[in-house]
TIKEZA-718925 format. One record per residue (C-alpha): x, y, z. Coordinates in steps of 0.25 Angstrom, whole numbers, padded with zeros to 4 digits, always signed. Example, Ala and Ser with C-alpha at 12.3 -4.5 7.8 and 13.67 -1.06 7.14 Angstrom:
# TIKEZA-718925
+0049-0018+0031 +0055-0004+0029 
***
This chain:
# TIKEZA-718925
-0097-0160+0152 -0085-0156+0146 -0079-0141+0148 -0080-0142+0131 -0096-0147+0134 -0097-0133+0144 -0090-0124+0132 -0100-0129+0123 -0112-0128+0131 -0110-0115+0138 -0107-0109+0122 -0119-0114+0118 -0128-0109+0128 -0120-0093+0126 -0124-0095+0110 -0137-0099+0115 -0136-0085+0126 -0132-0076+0116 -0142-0079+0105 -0151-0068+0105 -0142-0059+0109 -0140-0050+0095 -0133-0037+0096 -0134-0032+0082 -0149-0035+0081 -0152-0028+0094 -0146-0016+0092 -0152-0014+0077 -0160-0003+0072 -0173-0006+0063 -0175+0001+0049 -0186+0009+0055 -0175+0017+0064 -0169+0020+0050 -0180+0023+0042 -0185+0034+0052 -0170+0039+0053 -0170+0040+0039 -0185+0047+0039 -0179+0058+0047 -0170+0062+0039 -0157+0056+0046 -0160+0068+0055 -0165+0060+0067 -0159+0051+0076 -0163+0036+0076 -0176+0032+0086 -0167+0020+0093 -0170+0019+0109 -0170+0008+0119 -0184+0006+0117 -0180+0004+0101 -0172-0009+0105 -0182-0013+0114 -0194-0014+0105 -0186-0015+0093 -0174-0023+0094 -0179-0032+0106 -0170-0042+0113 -0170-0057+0109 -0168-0060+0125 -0171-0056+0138 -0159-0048+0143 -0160-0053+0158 -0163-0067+0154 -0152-0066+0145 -0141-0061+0155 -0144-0072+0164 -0143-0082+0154 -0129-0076+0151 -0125-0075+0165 -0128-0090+0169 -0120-0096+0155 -0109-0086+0161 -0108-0092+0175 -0110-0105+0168 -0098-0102+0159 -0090-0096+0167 -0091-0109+0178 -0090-0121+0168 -0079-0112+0161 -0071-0102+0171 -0064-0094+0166 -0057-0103+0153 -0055-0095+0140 -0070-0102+0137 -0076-0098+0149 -0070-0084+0149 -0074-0085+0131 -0088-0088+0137 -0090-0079+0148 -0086-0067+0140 -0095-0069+0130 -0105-0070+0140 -0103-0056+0147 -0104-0050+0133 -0117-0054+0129 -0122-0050+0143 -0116-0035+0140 -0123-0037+0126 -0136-0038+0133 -0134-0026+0141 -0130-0020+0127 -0143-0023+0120 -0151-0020+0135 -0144-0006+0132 -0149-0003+0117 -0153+0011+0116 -0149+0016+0129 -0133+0024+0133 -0127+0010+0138 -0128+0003+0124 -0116+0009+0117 -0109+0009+0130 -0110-0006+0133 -0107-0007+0116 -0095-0001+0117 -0092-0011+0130 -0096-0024+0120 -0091-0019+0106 -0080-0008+0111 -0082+0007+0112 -0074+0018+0102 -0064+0021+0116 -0061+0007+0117 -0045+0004+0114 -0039-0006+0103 -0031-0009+0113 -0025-0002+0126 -0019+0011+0122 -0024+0008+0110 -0034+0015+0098 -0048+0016+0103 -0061+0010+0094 -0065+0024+0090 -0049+0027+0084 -0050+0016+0077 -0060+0020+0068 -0053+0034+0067 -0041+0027+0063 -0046+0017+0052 -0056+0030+0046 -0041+0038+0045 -0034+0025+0040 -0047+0025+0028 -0047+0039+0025 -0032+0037+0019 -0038+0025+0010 -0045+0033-0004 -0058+0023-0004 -0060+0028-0018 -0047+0021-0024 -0046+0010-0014 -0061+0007-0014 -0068+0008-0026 -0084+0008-0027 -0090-0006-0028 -0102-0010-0033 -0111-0015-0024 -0118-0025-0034 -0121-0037-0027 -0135-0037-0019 -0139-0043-0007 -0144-0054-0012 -0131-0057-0021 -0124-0055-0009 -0130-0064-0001 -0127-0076-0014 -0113-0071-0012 -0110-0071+0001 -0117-0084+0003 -0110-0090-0006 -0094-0084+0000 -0100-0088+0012 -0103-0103+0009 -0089-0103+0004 -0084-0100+0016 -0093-0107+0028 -0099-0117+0018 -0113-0117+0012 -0126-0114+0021 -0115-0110+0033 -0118-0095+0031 -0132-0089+0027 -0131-0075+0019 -0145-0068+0019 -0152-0056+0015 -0157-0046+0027 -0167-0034+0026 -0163-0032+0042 -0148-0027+0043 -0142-0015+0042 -0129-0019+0036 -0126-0026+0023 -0124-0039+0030 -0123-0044+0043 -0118-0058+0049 -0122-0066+0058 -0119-0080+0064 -0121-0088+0052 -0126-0079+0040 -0124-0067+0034 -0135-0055+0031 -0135-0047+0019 -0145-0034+0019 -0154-0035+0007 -0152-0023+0003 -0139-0022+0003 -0129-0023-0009 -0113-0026-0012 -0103-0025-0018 -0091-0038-0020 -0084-0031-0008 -0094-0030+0000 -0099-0044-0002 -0084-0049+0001 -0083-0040+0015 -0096-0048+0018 -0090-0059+0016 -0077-0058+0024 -0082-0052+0036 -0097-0057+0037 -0094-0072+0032 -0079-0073+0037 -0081-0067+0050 -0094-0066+0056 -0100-0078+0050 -0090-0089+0050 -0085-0084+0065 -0099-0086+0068 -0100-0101+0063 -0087-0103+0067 -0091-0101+0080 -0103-0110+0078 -0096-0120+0074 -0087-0120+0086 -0090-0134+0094 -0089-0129+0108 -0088-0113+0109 -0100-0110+0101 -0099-0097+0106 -0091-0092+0096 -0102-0092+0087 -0108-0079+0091 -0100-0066+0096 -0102-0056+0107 -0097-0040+0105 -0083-0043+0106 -0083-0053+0096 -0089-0041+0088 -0075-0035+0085 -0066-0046+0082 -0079-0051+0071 -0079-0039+0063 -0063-0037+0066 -0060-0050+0061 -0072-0047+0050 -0065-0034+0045 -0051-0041+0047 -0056-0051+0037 -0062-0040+0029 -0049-0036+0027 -0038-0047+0027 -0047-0051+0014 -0047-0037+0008 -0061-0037+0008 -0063-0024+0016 -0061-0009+0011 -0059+0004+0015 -0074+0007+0015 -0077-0004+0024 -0068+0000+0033 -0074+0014+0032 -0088+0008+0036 -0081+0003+0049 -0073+0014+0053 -0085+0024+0051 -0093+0015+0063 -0081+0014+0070 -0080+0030+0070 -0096+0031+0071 -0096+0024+0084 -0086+0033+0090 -0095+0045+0084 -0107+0037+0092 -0100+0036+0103 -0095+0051+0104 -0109+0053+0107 -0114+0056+0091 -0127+0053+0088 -0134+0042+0077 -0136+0054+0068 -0123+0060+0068 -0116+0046+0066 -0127+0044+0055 -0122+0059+0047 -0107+0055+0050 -0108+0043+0042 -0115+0050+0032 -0104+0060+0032 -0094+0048+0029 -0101+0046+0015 -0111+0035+0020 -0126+0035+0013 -0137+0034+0022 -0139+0021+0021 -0125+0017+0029 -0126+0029+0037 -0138+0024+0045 -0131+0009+0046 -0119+0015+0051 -0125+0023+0060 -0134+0013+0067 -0122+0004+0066 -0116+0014+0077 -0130+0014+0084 -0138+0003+0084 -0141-0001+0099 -0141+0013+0104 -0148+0025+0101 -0147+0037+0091 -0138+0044+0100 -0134+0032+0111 -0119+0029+0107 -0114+0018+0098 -0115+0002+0096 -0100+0001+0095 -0099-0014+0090 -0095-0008+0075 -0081-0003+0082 -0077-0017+0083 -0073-0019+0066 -0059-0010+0068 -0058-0014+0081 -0060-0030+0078 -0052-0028+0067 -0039-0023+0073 -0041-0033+0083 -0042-0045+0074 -0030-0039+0065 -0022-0037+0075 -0025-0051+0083 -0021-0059+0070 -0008-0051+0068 -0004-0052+0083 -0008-0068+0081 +0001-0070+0068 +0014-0063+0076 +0012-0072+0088 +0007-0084+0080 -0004-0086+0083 -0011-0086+0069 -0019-0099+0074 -0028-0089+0082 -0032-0081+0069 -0043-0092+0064 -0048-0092+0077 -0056-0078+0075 -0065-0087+0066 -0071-0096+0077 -0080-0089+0082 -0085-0075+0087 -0075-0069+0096 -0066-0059+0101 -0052-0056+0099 -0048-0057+0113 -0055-0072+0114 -0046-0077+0105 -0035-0080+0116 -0048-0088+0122 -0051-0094+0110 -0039-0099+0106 -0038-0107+0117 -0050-0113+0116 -0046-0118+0102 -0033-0123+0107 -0042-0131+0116 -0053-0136+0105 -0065-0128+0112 -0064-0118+0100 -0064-0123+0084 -0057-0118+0074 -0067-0109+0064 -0072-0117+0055 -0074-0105+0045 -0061-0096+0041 -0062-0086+0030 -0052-0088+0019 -0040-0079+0025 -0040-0083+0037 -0039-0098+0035 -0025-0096+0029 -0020-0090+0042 -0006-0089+0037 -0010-0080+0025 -0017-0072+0036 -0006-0071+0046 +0004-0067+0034 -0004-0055+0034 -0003-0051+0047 +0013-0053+0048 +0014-0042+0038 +0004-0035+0046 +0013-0038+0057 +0023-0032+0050 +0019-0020+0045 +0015-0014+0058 +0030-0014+0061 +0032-0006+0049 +0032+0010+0049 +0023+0016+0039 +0028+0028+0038 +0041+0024+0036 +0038+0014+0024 +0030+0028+0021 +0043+0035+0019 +0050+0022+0013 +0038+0020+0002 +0038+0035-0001 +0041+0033-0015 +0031+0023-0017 +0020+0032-0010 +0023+0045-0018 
***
């Protein structure tokens, strides 16, 4: 058996492992948990406990059974496979979904948000050494917001489309771009967002509506991103891991999603809103406030009732009414200024050739040194699928040297030197 015969095999039986290991859909809470919250007024914490997960939100697997499973493809990998970019790819991924178990084993109890913020990133982490931490982040884009007037800038659309159109439309962009039958797009009484991705579909709420722009910025960051990393990845011949993603996959995903969001003028000021209030409740959850106070915070920010609830259990869902946060929603800015700042570092040292390669598969910006050598030695495909701006790299890489140049410009001085045209 060839090393290539060993890749294959050993990806296949992780795809295998990891199956019915899903974050999101353990972590969820049931409309009954609204309904009562909604009953009392908004005035009572939520009922979530440990026993709530237990009976309610069961496991698809054994967590012992499955740590031994994991534990013997990681010696496995690890001795056909050393310590290779593959094998390092491999084993990696493998200590992840054993810390997901113990996250999901921790559901309702002081431990969750604390191995959460170990998987996803905590509000104290740094960008970088000496850098801004998660938390800042969100304060900074929120004072970068509040200079923008939303009224002139974002004028109210009409949410005229239902779900039902929107699944037509999007199934029809979607075949455009993957080919027909390659992507489902469906109705769902059973998410808490408008829509939701998975590995080869997308999920639109039934009850949902929207408006052009929302349906475009479902199409670039739902289609373009998540699904056609995920067939990407499936398609790949040898490392079919790639295929499916772990929580540091997470932040390069919805950075590259809201990096696409924005390279196509697709996104606004509102949307951006809508992340940075999470990004700022996590850190409001993490200093120890409670679902409530989160709740009334965002319905102080001028959201109905409605979004406030699905914001709020976007920050708690997995823990307890009063437990600390899920911080996986922290990752959008923070995966965004990674992946912006990857692509314009990869155009000044030429490098451009690594940009299509976030499109392979799930995975994380610091596995692409890995990856690309793996390409280089035909053990990872090119994707298969690459949204529109991204297939003219050149067009893409223009961008970024302006960007490049920019930074190197003083603002406030071209402040003082466009005066006149300010006034």
């Amino acid at each position: 058996m060839t090393v290539t015969d060993d890749i294959r095999e050993l990806s296949a039986r992780l795809v295998e492992a990891q199956r019915p290991i899903r974050i999101l859909d353990a972590v969820a809470w049931d409309d009954d948990i609204e309904a009562q919250f909604f009953a009392s007024g908004t005035t009572a914490q939520p009922k979530v406990d440990p026993a709530y997960y237990a009976e309610r939100r069961p496991l698809r697997f054994d967590p012992d059974d499955k740590r031994e499973e994991l534990r013997s493809l990681r010696l496995l990998a690890a001795g056909k496979l050393g310590d290779s970019p593959i094998g390092s790819l491999m084993t990696g991924r493998i200590d992840e979904y054993l810390r997901v178990i113990d996250l999901l084993e921790a559901r309702g109890s002081a431990a969750f948000s604390a191995i959460s913020a170990e998987l996803y990133g905590g509000p104290a982490d740094e960008l970088h050494p000496d850098g801004p931490t998660l938390s800042s982040l969100g304060g900074l884009m929120g004072e970068a917001l509040d200079s923008i007037d939303s009224g002139v800038w974002e004028p109210p659309e009409e949410r005229e489309f239902s779900a039902a159109a929107a699944v037509e439309m999007l199934g029809e962009k979607m075949a455009d771009l993957c080919g027909p039958g390659e992507i489902r797009v469906m109705l769902d009484d059973g998410i808490i967002s408008d829509a939701a991705a998975g590995s080869d579909y997308i999920k639109i709420r039934d009850d949902a509506t929207f408006s052009k722009r929302d349906l475009r910025v479902l199409e670039v960051h739902e289609g373009w991103v998540h699904v056609a990393t995920s067939l990407n990845g499936r398609a790949q011949q040898t490392c079919t891991f790639l295929g499916k993603g772990t929580p540091s996959t997470t932040a390069t995903q919805e950075g590259l999603a809201v990096f696409t969001e924005i390279t196509t003028m697709s996104s606004t000021p509102g949307r951006l809103r809508k992340v940075t209030r999470r990004m700022l409740a996590i850190d409001m959850a993490h200093n120890g406030a409670t679902f409530l106070e989160v709740y009334r915070w965002f319905v102080d920010e001028g959201l109905d009732a409605d979004d406030a609830w699905k914001s709020s259990v976007r920050v708690f869902r997995g823990s307890t009414a009063t437990g600390g946060p899920f911080t996986k929603d922290l990752s959008y800015s923070r995966g965004f200024l990674e992946v912006y700042d990857f692509v314009r570092l990869a155009v000044m040292q030429g490098k451009i050739d690594r940009i299509p390669l976030l499109f392979c598969g799930k995975l994380a910006i610091r596995e692409l040194g890995a990856i690309g050598a793996l390409a280089a030695d035909g053990l990872i495909d090119q994707p298969a699928i690459l949204p529109p701006h991204v297939q003219d790299v050149s067009a893409l890489a223009s961008w970024m040297a302006y960007s490049n140049l920019l930074n190197r410009i003083d603002l406030e001085q071209m402040e003082v030197h466009l005066a006149s045209a300010l006034a």
